[in-house]
PDB file of N, CA, C and O in Angstrom, chain B, residues numbered from 101:
ATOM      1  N   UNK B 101     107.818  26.518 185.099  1.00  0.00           N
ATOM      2  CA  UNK B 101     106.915  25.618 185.790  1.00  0.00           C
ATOM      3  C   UNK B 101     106.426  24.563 184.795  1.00  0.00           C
ATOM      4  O   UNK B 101     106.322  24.797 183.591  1.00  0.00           O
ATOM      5  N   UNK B 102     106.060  23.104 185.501  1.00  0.00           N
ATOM      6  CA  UNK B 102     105.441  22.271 184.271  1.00  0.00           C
ATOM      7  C   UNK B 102     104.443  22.856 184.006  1.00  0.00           C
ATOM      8  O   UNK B 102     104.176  23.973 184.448  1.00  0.00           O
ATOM      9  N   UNK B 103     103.669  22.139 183.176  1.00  0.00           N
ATOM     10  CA  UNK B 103     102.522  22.134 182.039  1.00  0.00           C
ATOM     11  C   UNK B 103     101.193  21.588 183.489  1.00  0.00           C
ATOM     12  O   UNK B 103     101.348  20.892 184.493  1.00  0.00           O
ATOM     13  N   UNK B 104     100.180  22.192 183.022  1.00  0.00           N
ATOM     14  CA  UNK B 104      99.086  22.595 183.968  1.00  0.00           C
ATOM     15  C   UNK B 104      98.209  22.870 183.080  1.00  0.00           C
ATOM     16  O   UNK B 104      98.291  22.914 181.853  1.00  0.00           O
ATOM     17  N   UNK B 105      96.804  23.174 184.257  1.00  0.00           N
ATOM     18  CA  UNK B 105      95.806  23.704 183.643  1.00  0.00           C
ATOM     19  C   UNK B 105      95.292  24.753 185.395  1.00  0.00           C
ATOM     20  O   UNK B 105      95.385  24.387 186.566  1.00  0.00           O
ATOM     21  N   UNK B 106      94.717  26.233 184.729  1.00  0.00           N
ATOM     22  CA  UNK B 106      94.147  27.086 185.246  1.00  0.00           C
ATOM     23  C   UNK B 106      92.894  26.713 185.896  1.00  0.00           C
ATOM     24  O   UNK B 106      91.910  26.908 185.182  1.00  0.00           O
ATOM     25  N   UNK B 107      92.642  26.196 187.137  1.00  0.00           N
ATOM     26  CA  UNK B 107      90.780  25.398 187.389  1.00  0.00           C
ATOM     27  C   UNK B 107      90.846  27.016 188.483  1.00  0.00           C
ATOM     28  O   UNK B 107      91.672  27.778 188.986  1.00  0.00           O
ATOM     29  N   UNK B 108      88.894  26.752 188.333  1.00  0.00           N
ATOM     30  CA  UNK B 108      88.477  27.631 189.063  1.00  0.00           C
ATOM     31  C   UNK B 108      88.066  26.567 190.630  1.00  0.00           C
ATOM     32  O   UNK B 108      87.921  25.365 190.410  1.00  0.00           O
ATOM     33  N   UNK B 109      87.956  26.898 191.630  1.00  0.00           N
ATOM     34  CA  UNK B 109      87.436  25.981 192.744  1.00  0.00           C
ATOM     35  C   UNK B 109      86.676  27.141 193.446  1.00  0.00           C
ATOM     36  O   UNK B 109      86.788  28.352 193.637  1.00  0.00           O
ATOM     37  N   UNK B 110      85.577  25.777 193.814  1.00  0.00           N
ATOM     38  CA  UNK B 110      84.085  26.786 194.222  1.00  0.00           C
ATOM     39  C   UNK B 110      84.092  25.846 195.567  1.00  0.00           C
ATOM     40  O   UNK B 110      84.528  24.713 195.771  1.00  0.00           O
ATOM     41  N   UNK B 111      83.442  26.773 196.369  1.00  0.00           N
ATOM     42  CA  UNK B 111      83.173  26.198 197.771  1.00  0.00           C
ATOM     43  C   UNK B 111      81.124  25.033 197.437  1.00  0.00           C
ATOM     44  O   UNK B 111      80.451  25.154 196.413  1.00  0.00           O
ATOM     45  N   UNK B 112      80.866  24.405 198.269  1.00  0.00           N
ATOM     46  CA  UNK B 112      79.762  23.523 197.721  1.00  0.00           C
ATOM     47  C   UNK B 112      78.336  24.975 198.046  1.00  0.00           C
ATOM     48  O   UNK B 112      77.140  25.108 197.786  1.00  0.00           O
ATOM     49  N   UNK B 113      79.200  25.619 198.597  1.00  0.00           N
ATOM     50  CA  UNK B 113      77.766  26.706 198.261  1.00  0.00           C
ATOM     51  C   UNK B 113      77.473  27.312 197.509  1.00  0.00           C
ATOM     52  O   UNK B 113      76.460  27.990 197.681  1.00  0.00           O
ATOM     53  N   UNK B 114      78.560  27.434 195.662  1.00  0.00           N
ATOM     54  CA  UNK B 114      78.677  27.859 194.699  1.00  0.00           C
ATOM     55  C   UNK B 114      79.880  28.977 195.280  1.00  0.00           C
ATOM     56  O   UNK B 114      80.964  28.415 195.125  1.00  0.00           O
ATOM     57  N   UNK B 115      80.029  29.988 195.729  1.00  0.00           N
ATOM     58  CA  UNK B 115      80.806  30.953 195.350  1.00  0.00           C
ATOM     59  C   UNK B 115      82.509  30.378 195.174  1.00  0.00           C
ATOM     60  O   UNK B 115      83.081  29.456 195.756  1.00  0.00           O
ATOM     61  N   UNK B 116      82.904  31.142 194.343  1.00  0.00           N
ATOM     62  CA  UNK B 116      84.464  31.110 193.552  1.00  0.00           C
ATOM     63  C   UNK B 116      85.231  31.552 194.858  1.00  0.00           C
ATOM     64  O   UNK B 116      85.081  32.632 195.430  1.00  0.00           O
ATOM     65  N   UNK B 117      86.290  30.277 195.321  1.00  0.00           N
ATOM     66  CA  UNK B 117      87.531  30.835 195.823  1.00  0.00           C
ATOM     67  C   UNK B 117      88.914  31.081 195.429  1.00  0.00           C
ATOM     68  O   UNK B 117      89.843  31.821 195.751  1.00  0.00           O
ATOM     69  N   UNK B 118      88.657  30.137 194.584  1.00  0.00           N
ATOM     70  CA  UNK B 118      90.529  30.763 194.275  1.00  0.00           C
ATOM     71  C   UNK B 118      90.127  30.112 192.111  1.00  0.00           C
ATOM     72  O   UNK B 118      89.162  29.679 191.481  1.00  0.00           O
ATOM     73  N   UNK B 119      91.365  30.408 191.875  1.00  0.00           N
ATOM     74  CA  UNK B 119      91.647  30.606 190.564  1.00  0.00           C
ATOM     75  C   UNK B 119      92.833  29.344 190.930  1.00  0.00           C
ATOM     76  O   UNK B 119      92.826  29.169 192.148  1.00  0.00           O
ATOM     77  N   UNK B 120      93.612  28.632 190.392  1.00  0.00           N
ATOM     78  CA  UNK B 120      94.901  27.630 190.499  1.00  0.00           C
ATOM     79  C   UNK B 120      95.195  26.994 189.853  1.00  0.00           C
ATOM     80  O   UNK B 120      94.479  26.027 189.596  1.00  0.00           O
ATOM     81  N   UNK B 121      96.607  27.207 189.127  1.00  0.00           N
ATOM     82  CA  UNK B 121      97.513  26.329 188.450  1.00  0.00           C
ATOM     83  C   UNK B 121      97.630  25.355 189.056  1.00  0.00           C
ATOM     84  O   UNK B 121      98.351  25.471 190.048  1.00  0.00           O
ATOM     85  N   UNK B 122      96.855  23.590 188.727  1.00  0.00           N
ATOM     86  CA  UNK B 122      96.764  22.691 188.810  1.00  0.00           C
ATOM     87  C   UNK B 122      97.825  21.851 187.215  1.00  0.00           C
ATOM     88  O   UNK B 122      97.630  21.735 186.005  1.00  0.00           O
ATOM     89  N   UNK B 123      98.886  21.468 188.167  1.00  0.00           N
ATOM     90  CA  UNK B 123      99.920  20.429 187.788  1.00  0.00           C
ATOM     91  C   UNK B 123      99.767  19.063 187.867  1.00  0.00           C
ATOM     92  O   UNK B 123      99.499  18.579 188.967  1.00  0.00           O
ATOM     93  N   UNK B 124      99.894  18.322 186.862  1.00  0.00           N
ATOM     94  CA  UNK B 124      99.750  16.629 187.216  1.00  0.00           C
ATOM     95  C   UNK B 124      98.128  16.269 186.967  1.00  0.00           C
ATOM     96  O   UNK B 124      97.341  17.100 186.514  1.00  0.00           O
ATOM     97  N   UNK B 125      97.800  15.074 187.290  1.00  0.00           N
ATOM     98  CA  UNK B 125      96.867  14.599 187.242  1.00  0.00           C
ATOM     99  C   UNK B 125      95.569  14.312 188.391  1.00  0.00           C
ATOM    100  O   UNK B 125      96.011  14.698 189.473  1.00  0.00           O
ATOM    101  N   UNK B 126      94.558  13.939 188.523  1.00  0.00           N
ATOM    102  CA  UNK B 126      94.248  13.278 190.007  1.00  0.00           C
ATOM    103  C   UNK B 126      93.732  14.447 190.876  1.00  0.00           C
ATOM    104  O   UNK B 126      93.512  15.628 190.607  1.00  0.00           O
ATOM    105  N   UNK B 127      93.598  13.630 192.150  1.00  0.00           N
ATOM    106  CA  UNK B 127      92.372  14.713 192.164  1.00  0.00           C
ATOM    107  C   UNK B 127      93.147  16.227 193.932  1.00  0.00           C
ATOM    108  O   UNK B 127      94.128  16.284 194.673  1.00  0.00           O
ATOM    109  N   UNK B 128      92.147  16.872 193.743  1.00  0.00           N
ATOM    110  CA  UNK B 128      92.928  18.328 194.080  1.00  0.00           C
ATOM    111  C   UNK B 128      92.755  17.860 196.043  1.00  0.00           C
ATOM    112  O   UNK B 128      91.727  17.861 196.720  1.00  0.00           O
ATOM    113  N   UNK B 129      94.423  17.457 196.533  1.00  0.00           N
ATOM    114  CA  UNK B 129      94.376  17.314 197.946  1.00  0.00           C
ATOM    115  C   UNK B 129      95.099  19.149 198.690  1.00  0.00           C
ATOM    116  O   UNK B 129      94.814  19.702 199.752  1.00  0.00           O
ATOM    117  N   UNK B 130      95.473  19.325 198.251  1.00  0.00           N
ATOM    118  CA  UNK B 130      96.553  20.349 199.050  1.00  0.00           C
ATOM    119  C   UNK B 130      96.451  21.617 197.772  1.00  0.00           C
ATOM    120  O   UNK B 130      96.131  21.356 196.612  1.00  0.00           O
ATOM    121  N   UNK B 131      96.698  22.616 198.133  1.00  0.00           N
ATOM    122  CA  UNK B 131      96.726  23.969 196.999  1.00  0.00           C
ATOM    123  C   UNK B 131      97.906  24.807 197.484  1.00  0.00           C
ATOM    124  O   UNK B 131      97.863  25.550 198.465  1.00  0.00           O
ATOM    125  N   UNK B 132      99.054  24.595 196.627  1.00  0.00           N
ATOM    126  CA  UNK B 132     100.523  25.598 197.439  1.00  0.00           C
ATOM    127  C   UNK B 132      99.719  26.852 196.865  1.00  0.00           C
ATOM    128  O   UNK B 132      99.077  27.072 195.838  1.00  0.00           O
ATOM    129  N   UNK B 133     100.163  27.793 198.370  1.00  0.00           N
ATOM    130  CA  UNK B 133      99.769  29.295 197.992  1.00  0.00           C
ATOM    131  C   UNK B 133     100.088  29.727 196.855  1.00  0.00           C
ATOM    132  O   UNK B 133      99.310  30.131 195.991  1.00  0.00           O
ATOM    133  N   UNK B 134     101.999  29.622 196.764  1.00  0.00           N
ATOM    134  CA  UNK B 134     102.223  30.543 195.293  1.00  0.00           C
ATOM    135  C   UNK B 134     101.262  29.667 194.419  1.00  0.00           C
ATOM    136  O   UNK B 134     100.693  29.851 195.495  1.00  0.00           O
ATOM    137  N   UNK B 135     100.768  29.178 193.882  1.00  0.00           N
ATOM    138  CA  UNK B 135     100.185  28.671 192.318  1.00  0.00           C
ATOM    139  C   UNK B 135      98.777  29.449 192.902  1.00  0.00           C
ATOM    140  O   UNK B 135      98.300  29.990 191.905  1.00  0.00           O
ATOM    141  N   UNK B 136      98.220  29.637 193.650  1.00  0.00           N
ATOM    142  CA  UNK B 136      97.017  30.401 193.543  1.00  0.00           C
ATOM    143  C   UNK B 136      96.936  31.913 192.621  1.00  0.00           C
ATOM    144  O   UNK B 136      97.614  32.858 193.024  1.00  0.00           O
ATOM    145  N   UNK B 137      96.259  32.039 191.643  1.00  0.00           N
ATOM    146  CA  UNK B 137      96.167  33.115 190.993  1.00  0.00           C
ATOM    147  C   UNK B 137      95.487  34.246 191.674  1.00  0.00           C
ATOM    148  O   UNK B 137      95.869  35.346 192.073  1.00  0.00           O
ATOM    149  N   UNK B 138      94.506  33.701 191.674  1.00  0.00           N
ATOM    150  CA  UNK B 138      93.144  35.179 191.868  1.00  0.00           C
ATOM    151  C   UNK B 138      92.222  34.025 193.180  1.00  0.00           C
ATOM    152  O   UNK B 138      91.404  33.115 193.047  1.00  0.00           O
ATOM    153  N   UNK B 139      93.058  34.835 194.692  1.00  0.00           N
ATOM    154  CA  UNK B 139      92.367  34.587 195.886  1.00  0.00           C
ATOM    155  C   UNK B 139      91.325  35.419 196.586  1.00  0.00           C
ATOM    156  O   UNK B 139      91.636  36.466 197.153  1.00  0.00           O
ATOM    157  N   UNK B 140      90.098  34.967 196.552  1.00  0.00           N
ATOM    158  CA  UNK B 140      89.225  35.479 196.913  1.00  0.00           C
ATOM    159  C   UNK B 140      88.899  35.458 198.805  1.00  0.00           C
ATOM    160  O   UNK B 140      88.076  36.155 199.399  1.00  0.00           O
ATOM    161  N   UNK B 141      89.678  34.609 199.295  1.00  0.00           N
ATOM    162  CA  UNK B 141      89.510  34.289 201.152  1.00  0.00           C
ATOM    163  C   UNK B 141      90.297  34.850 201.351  1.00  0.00           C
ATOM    164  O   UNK B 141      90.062  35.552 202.334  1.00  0.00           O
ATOM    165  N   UNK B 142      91.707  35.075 200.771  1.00  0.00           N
ATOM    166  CA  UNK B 142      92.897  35.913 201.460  1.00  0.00           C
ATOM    167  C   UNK B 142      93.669  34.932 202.558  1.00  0.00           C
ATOM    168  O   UNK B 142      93.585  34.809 203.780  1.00  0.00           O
ATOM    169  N   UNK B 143      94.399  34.343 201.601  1.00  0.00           N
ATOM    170  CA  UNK B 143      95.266  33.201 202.256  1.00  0.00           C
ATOM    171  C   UNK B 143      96.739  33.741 202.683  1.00  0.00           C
ATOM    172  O   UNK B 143      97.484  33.314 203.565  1.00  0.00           O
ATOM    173  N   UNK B 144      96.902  34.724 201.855  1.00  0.00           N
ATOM    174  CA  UNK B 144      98.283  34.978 201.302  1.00  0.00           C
ATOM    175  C   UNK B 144      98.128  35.963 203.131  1.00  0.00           C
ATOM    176  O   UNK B 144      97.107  36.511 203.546  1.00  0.00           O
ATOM    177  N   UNK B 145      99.778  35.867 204.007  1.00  0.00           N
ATOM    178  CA  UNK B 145      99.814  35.939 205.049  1.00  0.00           C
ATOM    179  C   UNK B 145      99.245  35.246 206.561  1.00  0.00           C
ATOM    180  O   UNK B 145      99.384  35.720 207.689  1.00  0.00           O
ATOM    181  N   UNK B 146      98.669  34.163 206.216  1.00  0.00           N
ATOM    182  CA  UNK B 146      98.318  33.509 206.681  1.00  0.00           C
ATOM    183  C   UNK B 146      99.118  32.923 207.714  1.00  0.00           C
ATOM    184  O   UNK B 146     100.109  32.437 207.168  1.00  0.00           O
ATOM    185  N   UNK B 147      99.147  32.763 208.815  1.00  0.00           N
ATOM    186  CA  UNK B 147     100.225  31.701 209.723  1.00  0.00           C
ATOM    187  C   UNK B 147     100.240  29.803 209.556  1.00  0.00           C
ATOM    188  O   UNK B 147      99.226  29.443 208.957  1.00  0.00           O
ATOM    189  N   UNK B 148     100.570  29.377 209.700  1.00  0.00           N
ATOM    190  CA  UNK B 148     100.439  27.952 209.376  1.00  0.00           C
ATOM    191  C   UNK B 148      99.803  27.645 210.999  1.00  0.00           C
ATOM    192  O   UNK B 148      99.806  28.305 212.039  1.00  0.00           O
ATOM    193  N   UNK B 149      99.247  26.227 210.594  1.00  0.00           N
ATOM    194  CA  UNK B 149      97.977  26.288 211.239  1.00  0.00           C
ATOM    195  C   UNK B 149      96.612  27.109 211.458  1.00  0.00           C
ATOM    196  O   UNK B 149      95.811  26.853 212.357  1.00  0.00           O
ATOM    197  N   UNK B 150      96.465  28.116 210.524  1.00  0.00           N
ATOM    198  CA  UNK B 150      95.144  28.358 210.455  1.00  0.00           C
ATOM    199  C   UNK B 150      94.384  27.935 210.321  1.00  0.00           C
ATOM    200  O   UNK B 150      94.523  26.713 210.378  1.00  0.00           O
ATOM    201  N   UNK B 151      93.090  28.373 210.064  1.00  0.00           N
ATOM    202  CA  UNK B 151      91.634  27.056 209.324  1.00  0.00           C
ATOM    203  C   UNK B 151      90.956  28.570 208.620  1.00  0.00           C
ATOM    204  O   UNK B 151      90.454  29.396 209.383  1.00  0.00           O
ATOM    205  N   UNK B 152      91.001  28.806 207.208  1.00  0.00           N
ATOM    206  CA  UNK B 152      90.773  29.762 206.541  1.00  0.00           C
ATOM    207  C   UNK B 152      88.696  29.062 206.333  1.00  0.00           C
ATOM    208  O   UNK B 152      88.230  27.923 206.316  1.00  0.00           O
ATOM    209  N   UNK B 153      88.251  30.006 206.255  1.00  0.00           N
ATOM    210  CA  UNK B 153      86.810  29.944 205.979  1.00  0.00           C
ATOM    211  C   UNK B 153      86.235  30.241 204.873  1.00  0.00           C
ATOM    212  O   UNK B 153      86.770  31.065 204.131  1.00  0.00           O
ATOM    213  N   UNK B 154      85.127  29.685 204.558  1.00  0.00           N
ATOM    214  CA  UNK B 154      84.533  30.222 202.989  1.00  0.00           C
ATOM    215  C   UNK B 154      83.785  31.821 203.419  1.00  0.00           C
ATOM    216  O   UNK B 154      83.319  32.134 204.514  1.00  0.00           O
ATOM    217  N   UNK B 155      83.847  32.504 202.395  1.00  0.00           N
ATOM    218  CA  UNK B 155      83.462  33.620 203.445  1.00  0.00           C
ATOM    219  C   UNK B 155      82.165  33.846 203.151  1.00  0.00           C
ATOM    220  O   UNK B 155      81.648  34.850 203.642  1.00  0.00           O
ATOM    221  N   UNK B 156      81.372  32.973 202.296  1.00  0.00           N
ATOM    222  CA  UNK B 156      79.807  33.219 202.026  1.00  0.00           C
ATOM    223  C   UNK B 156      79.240  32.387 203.209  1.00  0.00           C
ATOM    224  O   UNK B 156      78.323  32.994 203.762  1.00  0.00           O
ATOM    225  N   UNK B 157      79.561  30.965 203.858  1.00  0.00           N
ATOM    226  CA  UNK B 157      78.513  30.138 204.030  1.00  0.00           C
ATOM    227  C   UNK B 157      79.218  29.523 205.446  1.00  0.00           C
ATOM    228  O   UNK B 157      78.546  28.883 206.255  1.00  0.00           O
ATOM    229  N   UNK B 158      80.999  29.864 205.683  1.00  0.00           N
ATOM    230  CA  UNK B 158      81.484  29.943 206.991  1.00  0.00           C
ATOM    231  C   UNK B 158      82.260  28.190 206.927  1.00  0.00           C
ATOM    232  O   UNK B 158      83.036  27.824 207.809  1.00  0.00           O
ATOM    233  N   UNK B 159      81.888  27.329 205.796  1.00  0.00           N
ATOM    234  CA  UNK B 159      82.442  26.255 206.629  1.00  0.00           C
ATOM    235  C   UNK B 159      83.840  26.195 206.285  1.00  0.00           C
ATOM    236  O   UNK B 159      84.160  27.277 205.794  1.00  0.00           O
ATOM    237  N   UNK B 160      84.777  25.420 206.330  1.00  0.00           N
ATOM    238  CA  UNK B 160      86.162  25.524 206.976  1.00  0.00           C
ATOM    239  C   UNK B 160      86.610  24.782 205.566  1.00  0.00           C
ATOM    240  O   UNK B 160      86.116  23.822 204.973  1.00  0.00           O
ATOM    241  N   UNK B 161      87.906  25.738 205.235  1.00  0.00           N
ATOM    242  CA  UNK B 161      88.186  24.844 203.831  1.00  0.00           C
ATOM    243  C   UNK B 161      89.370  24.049 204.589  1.00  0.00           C
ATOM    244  O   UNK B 161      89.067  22.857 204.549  1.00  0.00           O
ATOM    245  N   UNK B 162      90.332  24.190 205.117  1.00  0.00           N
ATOM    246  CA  UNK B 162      91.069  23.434 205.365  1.00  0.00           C
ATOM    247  C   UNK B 162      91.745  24.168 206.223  1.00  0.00           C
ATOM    248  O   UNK B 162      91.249  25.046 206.929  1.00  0.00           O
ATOM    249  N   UNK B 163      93.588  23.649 206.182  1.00  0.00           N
ATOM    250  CA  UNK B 163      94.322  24.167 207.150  1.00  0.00           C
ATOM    251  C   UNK B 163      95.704  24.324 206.888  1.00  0.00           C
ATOM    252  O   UNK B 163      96.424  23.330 206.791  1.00  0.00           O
ATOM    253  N   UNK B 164      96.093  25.331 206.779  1.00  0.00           N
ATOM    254  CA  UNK B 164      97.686  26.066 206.434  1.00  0.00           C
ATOM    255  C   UNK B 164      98.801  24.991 207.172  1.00  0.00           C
ATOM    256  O   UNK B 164      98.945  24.734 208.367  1.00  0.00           O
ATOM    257  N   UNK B 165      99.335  24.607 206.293  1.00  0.00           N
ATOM    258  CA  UNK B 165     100.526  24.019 206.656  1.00  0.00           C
ATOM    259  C   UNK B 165     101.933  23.937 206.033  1.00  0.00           C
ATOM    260  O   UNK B 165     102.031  24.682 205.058  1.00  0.00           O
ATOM    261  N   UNK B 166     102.883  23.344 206.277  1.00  0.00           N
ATOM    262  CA  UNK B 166     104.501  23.424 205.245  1.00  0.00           C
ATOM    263  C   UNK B 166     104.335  22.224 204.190  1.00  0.00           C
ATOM    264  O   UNK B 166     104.054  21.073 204.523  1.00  0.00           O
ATOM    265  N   UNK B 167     104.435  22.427 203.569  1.00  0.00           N
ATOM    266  CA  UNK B 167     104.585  21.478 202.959  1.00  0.00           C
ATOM    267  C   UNK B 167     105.781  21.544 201.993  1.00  0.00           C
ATOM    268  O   UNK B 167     105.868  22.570 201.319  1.00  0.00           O
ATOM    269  N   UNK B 168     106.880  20.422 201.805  1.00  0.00           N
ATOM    270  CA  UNK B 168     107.782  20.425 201.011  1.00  0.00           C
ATOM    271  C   UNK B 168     108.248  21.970 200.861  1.00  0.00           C
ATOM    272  O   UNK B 168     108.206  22.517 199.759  1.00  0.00           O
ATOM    273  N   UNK B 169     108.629  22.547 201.850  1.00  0.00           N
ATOM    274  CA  UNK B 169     108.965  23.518 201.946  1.00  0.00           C
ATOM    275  C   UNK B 169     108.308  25.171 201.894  1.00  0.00           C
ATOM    276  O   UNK B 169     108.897  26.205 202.209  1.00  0.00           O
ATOM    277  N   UNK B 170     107.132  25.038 201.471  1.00  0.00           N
ATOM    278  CA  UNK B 170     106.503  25.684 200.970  1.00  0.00           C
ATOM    279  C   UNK B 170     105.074  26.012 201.513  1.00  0.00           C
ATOM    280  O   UNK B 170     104.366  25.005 201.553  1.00  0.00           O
ATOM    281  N   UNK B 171     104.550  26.999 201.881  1.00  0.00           N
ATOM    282  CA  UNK B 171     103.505  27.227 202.273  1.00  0.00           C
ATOM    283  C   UNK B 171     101.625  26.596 201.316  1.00  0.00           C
ATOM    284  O   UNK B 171     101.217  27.079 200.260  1.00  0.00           O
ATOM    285  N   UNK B 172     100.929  25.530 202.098  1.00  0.00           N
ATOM    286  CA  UNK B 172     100.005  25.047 201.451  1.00  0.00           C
ATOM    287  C   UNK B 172      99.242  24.801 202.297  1.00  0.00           C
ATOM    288  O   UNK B 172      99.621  24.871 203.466  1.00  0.00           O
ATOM    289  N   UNK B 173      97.589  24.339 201.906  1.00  0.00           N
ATOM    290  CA  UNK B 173      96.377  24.410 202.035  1.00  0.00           C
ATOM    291  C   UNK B 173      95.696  23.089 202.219  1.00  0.00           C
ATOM    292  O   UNK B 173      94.905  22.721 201.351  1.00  0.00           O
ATOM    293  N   UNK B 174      95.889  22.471 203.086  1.00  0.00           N
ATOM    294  CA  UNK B 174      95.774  21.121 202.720  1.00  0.00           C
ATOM    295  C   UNK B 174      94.101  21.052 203.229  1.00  0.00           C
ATOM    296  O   UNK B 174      93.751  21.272 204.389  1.00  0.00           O
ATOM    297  N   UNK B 175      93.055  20.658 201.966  1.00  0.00           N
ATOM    298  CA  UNK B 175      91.797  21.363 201.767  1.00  0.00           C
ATOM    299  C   UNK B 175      90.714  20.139 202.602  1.00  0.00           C
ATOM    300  O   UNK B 175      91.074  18.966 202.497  1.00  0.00           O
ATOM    301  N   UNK B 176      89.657  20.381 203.262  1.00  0.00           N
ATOM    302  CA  UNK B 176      88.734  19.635 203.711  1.00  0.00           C
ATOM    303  C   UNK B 176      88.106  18.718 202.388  1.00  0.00           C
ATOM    304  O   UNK B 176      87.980  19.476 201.427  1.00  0.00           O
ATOM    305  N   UNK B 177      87.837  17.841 202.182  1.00  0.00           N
ATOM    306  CA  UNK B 177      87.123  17.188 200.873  1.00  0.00           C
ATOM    307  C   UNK B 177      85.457  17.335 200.847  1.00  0.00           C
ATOM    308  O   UNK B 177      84.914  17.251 199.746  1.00  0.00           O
ATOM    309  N   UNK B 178      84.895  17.485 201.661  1.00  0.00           N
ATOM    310  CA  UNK B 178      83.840  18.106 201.812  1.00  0.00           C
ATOM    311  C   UNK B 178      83.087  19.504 201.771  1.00  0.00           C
ATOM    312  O   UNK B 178      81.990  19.977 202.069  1.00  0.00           O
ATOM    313  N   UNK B 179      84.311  19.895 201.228  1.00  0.00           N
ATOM    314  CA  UNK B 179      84.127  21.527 202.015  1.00  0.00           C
ATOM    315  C   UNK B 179      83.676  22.005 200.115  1.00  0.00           C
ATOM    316  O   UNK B 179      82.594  22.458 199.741  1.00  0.00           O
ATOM    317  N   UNK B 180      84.467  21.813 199.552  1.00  0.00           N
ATOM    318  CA  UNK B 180      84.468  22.147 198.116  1.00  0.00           C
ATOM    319  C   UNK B 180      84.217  21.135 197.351  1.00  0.00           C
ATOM    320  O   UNK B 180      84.333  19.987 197.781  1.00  0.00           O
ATOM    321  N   UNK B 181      83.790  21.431 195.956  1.00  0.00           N
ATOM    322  CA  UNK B 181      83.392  20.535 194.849  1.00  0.00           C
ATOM    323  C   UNK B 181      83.969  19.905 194.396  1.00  0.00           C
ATOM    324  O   UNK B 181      84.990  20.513 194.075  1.00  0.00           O
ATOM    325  N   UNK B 182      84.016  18.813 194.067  1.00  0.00           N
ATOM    326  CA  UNK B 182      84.858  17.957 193.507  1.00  0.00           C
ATOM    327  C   UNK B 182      85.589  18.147 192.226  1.00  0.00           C
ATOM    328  O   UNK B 182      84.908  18.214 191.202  1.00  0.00           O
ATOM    329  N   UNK B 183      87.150  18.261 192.126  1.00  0.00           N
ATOM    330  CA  UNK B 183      87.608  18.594 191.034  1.00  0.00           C
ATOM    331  C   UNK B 183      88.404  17.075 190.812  1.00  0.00           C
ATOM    332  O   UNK B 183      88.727  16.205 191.621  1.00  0.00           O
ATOM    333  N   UNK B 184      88.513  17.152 189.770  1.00  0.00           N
ATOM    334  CA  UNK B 184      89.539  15.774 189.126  1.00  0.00           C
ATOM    335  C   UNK B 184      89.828  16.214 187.413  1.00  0.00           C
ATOM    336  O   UNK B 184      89.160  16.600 186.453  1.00  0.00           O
ATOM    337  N   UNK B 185      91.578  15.811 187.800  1.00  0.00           N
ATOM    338  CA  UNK B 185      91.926  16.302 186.102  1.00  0.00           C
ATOM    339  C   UNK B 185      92.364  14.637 185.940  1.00  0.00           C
ATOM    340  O   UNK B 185      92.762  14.207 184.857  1.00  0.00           O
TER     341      UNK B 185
END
């Protein structure tokens, strides 16, 4: 895999959802499942089109979809804190 960095992402109510190998630069739109390390919502089995929830505070992180082949998270921007590498 390229060169990355490990970010933690917190929902805006503070609690930790996922752990993720973040590739490239710019700021965090979509999260492919496999690069998630340490999932705390339980994404993994998910159907596409879901809307996975924060599980402290209920609001909606985003919504399961294909992407480039591959199962991803394409995340609400409001929902979580702002990350930028």
């Amino acid at each position: 895999m390229r060169t990355g960095k490990l970010i933690d992402i917190e929902c805006r109510c503070g609690i930790l959802l996922f752990r993720y190998f973040k590739a490239g630069k710019g700021r965090l739109i979509k999260l492919l499942i496999p690069r998630i390390t340490d999932d705390k919502v339980g994404l993994e089995g998910l159907e596409t089109f879901a809307k996975p929830a924060c599980p402290a505070c209920g609001k909606e992180l985003g919504i399961i979809m294909m992407i480039h082949g591959e199962p991803a998270l394409k995340l609400n921007q409001g929902t979580i804190k702002s990350i930028r590498i």
